[in-house]
N, C-alpha and C positions, 0 to 999 in steps of 0.2 A: 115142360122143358126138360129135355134128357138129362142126368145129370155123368152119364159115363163117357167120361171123356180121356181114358187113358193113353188111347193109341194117338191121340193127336198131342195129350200132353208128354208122351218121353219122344214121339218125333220133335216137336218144338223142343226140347228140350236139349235135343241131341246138336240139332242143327243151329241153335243160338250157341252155345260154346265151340263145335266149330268155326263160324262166323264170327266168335269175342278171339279165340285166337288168330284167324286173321287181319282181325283188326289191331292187334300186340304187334304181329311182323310187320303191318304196314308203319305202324306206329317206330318201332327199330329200326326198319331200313329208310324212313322217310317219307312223307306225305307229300302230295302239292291239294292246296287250296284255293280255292275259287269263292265267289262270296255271291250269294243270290239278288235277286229286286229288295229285299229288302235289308242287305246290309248283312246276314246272317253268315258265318262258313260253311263251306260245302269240299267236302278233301275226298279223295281218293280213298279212303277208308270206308266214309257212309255209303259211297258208290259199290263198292266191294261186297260189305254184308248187306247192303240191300239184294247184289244179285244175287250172293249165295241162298239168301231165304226166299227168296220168291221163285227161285229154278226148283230148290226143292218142296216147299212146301206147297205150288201150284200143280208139282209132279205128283208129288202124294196126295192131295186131295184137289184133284182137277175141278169136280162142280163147287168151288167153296169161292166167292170172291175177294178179291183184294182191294185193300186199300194202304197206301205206303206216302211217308213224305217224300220218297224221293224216287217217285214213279208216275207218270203221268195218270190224273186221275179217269176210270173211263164209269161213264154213266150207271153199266149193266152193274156194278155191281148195289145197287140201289133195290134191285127184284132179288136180290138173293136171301137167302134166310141165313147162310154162313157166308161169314168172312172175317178174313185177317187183315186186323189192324195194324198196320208194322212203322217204329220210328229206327230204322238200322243202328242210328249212334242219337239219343237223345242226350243233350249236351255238349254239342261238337266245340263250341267253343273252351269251355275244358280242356277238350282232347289237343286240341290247339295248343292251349296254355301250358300243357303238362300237368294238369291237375286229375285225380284220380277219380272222378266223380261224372263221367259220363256211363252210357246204359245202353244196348240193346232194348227193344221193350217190345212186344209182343202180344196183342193178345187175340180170340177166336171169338166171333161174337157169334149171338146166334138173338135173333129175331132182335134187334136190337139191344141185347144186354151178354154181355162177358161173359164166356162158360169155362174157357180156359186160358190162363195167363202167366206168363214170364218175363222177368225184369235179371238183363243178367250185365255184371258190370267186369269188363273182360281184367281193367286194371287191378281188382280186389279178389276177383275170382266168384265172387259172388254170386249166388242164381237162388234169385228169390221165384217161387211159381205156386199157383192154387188150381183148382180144380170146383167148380161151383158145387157147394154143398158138401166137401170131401177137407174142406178145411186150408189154410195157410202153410208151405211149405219152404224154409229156406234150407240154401244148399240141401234140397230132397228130402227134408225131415218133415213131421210135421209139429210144429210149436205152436200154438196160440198167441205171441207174445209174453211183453212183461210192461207192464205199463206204470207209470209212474207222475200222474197230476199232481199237482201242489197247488200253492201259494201259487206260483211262476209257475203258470207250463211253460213248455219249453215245445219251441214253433218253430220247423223247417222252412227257410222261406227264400226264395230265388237271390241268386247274388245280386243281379242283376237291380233287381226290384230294391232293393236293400241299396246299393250304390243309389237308386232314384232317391232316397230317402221316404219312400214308400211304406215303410213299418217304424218311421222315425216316434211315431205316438203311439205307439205298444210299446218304449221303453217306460220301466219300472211296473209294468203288467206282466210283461211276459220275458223268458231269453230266447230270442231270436238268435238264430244259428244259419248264416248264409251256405247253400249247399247248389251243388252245379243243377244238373238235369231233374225236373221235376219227377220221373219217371222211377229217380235213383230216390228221392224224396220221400215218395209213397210205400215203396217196399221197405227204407227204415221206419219208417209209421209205422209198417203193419209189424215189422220184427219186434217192435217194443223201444225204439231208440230213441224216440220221443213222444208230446202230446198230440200232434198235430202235425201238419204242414199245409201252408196256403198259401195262393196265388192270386193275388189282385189283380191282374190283368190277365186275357184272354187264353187261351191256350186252343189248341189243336186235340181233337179226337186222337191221334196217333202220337200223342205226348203224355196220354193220361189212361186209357182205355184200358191199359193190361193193371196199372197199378191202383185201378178203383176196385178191381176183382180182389187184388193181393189185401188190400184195406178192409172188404168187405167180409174176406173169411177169414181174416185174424179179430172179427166180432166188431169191427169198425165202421165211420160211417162217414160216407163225401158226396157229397154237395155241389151245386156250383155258391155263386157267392149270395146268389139268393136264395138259396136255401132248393134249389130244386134238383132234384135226383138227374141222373144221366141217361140220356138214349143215344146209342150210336149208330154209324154208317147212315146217317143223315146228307143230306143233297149240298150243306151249309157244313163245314167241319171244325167250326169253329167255336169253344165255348166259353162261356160269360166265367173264367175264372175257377178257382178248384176249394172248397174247403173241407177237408179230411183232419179228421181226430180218430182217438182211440175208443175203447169201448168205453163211454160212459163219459164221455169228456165232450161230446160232439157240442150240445147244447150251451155248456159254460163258454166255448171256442167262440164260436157264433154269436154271443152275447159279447164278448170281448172286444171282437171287430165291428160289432154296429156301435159298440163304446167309443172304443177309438177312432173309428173312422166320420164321428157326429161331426 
């Protein structure tokens, strides 16, 4: 597997904070929202940097497939060895709400595993991205994290899921910290912001893909909830939940949740 991947990481790079600032002006002057089959929103913003990234990054690399939440899925890219995973705004409901915790998220997979990845969160300014084998890089630096296990990790975990009362018995195991988009979740994982961050229920390959990369080369390690590593741009895009720790914490995590979850 190649590991040089720079010309596709400062293009992704370029055109995800173009794309996060027009999603600020749509954000200022006004969205309309619409809400899909299953209840979820869909605004004039996800619509927006969805096209901005797929004009250019299909223009710049024409043989590379795509895959997008919010593009019609087409078969071919199933034969491809590259493609891009794209969720335009992961977190819309946030965006909604006015909360600052939605994401771009991005990533380039190659034979089904992440080679290159971007998670960028237009409210914060943030642009977390790695490079397989070249290391974790926020806002363009490159940092390892800072990790910090205890007594109590400390566990990013969906709002949403958390309203379910879904991490209601991980209290006094762990501090469970409700955070919007899972995609924004993972890139503080990998920064050092916490021990962990997991998802009990399903997720989308285009919710997770760039921020398993960002986990993985800041020396970390994610899962689904059965402990099985991840393949992407599968025919099926949907996976059995997310469990990502820090270096060295993955195992205690995991032991946690079959605790709590008996």
């Amino acid at each position: 597997m190649r590991t040089s991947n720079e010309r596709e990481m400062n293009q992704l790079c370029d055109v995800m904070q173009r794309a996060g600032k027009m999603v600020l002006q749509i954000r200022k002057d006004g969205f309309r929202t619409e809400h899909k089959y299953n209840d979820d929103p869909l605004t004039t913003a996800d619509l927006e940097a969805n096209r901005i990234l797929k004009e250019y990054l299909t223009k710049k690399f024409p043989d590379y497939g795509w895959l997008s939440e919010e593009t019609c899925d087409q078969p071919e890219r199933l034969a491809k060895r590259h493609v891009w995973i794209v969720d335009p705004i992961d977190g819309t409901k946030e965006l909604v709400n006015g909360i600052p915790e939605f994401a771009i998220s991005v990533a380039l997979v190659q034979d089904g595993h992440p080679v290159v990845a971007a998670v960028h969160n237009p409210a914060t300014g943030e642009l977390f991205a790695a490079v397989r084998g070249q290391g974790f890089r926020p806002n363009g630096e490159i940092n390892p994290g800072r990790y910090r296990t205890g007594n109590r990790p400390v566990i990013l975990a969906s709002r949403t899921e958390v309203a379910k009362g879904r991490f209601k018995s991980f209290e006094g195991h762990a501090e469970i910290q409700a955070v919007g988009s899972i995609a924004y979740k993972l890139a503080l994982l990998a920064a050092g912001r916490a021990d962990a961050t997991v998802s009990l229920e399903p997720k989308n390959e285009w919710d997770i893909a760039a921020g398993v990369l960002l986990v993985e080369e800041s020396g970390g390690t994610v899962t689904d909830i059965d402990g099985m590593p991840f393949i992407f741009n599968r025919p099926n895009t949907l996976v059995n939940g997310v469990v990502a720790a820090s270096a060295g914490a993955y195992n205690s995590i995991q032991t946690l949740i079959e605790e709590c979850l008996a």
